[in-house]
C-alpha positions in Angstrom: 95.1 -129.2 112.0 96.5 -126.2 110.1 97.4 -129.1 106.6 94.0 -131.0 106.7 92.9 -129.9 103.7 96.3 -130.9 102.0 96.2 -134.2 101.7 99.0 -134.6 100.3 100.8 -133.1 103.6 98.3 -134.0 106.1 99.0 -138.0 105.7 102.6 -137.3 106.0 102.4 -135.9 108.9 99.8 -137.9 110.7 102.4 -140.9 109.4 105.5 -139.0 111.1 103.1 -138.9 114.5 102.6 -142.3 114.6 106.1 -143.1 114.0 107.4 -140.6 116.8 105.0 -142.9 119.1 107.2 -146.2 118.1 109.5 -145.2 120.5 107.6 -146.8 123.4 106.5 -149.9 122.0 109.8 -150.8 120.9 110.7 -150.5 124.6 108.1 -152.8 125.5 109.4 -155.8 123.0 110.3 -158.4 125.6 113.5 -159.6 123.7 117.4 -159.2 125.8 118.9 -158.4 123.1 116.3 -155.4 122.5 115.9 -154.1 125.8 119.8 -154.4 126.9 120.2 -151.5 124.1 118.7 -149.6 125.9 116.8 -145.9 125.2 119.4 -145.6 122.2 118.7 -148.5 120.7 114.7 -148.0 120.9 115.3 -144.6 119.1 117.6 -145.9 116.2 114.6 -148.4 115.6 111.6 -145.5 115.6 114.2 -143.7 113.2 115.4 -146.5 111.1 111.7 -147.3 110.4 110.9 -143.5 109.7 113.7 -143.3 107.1 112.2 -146.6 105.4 109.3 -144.9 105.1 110.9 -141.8 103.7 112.4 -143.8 101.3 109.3 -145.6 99.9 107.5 -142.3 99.5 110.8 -140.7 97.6 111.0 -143.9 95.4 107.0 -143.7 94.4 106.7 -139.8 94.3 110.7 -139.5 93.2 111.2 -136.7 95.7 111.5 -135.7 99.2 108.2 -134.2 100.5 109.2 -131.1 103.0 107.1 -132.7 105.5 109.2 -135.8 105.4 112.5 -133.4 105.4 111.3 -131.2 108.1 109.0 -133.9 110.3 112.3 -135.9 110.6 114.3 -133.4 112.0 111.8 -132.7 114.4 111.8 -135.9 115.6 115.5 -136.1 115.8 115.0 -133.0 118.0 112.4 -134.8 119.9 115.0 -137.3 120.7 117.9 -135.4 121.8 115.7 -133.8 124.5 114.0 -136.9 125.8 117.6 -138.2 125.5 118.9 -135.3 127.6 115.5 -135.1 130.2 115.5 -139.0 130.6 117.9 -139.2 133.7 117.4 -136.0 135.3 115.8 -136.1 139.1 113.1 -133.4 138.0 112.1 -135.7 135.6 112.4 -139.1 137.3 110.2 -137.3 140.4 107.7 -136.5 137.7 107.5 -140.1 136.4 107.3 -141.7 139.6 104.4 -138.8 140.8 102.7 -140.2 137.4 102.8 -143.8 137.7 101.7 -144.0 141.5 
């Protein structure tokens, strides 16, 4: 909310949300030799589609946008901690309390 006047940033961002969402639906691809990778796997494909992104806007604009710089570490970050929550018994109680 606090960039929706910038255009410039605001689409960045709003691209870097829907990216951080891909996650999921590359989970749900109902291929072996996707799903036998595992959460890993799922999160090298959200990020290896993010960087192609990056790397289109860097080759139009010819430089990285600080959203891209800092949005992507973010959702490195995002992925470390869902990486580190994933298995824990607080959190498998919670997703089976959500999915009754």
């Amino acid at each position: 909310l606090a960039y929706r006047h910038r255009g410039d940033m605001h689409k960045r961002w709003m691209l870097l949300a829907s990216l951080s969402m891909l996650t999921a639906a590359y989970a749900r691809i109902p291929l072996e030799v996707v799903r036998s990778g595992g959460l890993p796997l799922f999160f090298a494909l959200t990020d290896l589609t993010t960087i192609v992104c990056i790397v289109a806007d860097v080759v139009i604009h010819r430089r990285l946008h600080p959203v891209f710089a800092s949005g992507f570490a973010l959702i490195i970050a995002s992925q470390v901690f869902r990486f580190w929550v994933a298995g824990t018994e607080p959190w498998l109680r919670f997703a089976g309390w959500l999915t009754r």
